[in-house]
N, C-alpha and C positions, 0 to 999 in steps of 0.2 A: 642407463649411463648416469654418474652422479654429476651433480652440480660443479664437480673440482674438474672433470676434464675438460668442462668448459672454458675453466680457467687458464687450462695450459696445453701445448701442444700434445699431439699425441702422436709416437709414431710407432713405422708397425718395425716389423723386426729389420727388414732389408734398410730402410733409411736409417736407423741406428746404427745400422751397421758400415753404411755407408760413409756415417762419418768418423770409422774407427781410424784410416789411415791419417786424418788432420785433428784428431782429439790426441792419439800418439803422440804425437809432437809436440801438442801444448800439453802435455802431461809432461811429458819429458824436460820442457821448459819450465812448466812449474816446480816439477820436484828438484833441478839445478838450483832454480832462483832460491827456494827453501833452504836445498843446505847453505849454501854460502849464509843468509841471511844467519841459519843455525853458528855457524861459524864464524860469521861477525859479532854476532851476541855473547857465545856460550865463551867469555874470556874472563869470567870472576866463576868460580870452585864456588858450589852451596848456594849459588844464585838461581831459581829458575831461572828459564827461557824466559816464562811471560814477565816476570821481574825484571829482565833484564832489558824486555822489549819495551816497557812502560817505564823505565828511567833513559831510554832512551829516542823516545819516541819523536822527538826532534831533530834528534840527529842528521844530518844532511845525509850522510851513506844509508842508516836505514832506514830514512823515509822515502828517498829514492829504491832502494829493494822491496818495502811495503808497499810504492806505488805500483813495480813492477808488477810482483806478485797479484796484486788486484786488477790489474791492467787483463791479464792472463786468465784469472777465472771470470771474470766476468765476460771475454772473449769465449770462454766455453759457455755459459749461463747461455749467450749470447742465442746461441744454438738451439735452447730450448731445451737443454739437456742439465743436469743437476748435478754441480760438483759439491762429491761429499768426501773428500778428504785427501789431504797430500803423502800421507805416510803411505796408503797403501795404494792409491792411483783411482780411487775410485769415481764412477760416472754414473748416473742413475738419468735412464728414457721411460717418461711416461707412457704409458701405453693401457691401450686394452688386450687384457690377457682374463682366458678364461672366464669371459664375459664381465670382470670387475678394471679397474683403472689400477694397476699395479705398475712395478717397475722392474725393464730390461736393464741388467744388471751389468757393467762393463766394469772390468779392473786392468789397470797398465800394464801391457804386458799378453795382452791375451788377444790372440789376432782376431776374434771375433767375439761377438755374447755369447754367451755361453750357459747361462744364468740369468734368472727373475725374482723378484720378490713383490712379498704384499707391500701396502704404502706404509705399514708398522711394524715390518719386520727388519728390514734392516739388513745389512753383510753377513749378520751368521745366520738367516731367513730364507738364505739361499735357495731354489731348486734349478735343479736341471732345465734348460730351455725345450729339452725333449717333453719335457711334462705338462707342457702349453698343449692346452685341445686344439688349438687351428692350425696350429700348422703343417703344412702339407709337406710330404717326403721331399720337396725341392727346398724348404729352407735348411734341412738338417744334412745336408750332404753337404 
């Protein structure tokens, strides 16, 4: 086992999974809190977003939706699990798979894992969670 999982929690596939129905919900809240903020910003044509986030980043309204928005990942962080990104819902669990430290793979939307990748592969890195050596015919039913 390498030096990193020391670092961070690991868990197997049932506890990841366990917290698919309260990770939903703060997914579902983050991606709300995203569009509105998209939608307070996105009111000048030919302006980024992040242009548009960085002349207004005092703003009362959106640094109250930037607090929110932080408030929310880091509640998922919180868990031990790694928010990587609000467009597509994505969740990454540490784990040991296949005897190296890689990651169970969740996207919003999906009632369970379903998917793993290496710690450098990434969402298009994807495999199958069938494709894990350990796991016994009761995780995949």
């Amino acid at each position: 086992m390498s030096d990193l999982s020391a670092e961070m929690r690991l868990f197997t596939l049932d506890e990841a999974n366990d917290l698919i129905p309260r990770l939903s919900g703060l997914m579902e809240r983050v991606q709300r809190k995203f569009l509105d903020l998209k939608t307070e910003l996105n009111d000048s044509r030919g302006v980024t977003l992040e242009e548009q986030l960085e002349g207004r980043r005092q703003d009362p309204v959106v640094l109250e939706m930037l607090t929110s928005l932080n408030e929310l990942i880091t509640e998922i962080e919180g868990l031990g699990c790694h928010f990587k990104g609000v467009d597509l819902g994505l969740v990454d669990f540490p784990a040991l798979i296949n005897g190296e430290v890689a990651y169970y793979c969740w996207q919003h939307g999906e009632a369970e894992i379903g998917f793993w990748h290496g710690l450098e592969d990434g969402f298009t890195g994807r495999h199958p969670i069938e494709s894990c050596e350990h796991l016994s015919a009761r995780h995949l039913n």
